[in-house]
C-alpha positions, -999 to 999 in steps of 0.1 A, spaced: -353 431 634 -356 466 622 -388 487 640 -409 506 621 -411 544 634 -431 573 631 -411 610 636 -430 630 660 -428 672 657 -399 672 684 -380 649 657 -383 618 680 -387 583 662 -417 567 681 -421 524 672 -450 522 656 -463 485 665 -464 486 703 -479 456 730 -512 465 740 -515 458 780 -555 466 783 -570 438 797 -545 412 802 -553 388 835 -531 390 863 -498 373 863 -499 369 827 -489 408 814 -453 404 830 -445 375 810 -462 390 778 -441 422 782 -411 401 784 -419 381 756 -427 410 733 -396 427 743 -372 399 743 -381 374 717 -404 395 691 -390 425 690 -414 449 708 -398 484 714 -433 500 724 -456 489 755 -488 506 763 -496 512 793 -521 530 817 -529 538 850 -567 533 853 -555 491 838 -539 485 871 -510 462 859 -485 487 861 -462 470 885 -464 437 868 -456 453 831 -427 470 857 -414 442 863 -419 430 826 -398 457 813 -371 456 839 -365 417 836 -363 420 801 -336 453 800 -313 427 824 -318 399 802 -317 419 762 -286 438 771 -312 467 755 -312 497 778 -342 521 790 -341 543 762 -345 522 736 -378 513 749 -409 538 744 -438 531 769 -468 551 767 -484 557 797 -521 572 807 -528 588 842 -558 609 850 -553 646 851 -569 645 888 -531 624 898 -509 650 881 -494 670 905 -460 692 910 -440 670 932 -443 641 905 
């Protein structure tokens, strides 16, 4: 399955198509991540702080490196946080 990119300024190839996580019901977003990763082909997850699934899409992403054999950075996740939660130390 060949993904579809876009070539940012920095030269980076971003997946275009990426699995929206806005709004999915608890204990149902982990699977979906999986899913998309492992049997559809997903290479993009988008994510944000303020949906409050992070741990499960986590847990998603990190079941389905261990099962694909794909490794982190072939993976782009986009994530959201409010600029209040940015902070040095991060």
């Amino acid at each position: 399955l060949k993904t579809m990119t876009k070539k940012l300024n920095d030269g980076t190839e971003m997946p275009i198509f990426g699995l929206g996580t806005w709004q999915s019901k608890p204990k149902e977003v982990e699977e979906a991540v999986y899913h998309a990763i492992c049997n559809t082909g997903y290479r993009h997850i988008d994510a944000a702080q303020i949906y409050g699934n992070q741990d499960e899409v986590g847990t998603g992403v990190n079941r389905a490196l261990k099962d694909s054999g794909l490794k982190r950075e072939d993976l782009w996740v986009t994530s959201k946080i409010w600029m209040v939660d940015f902070a040095p130390e991060d």
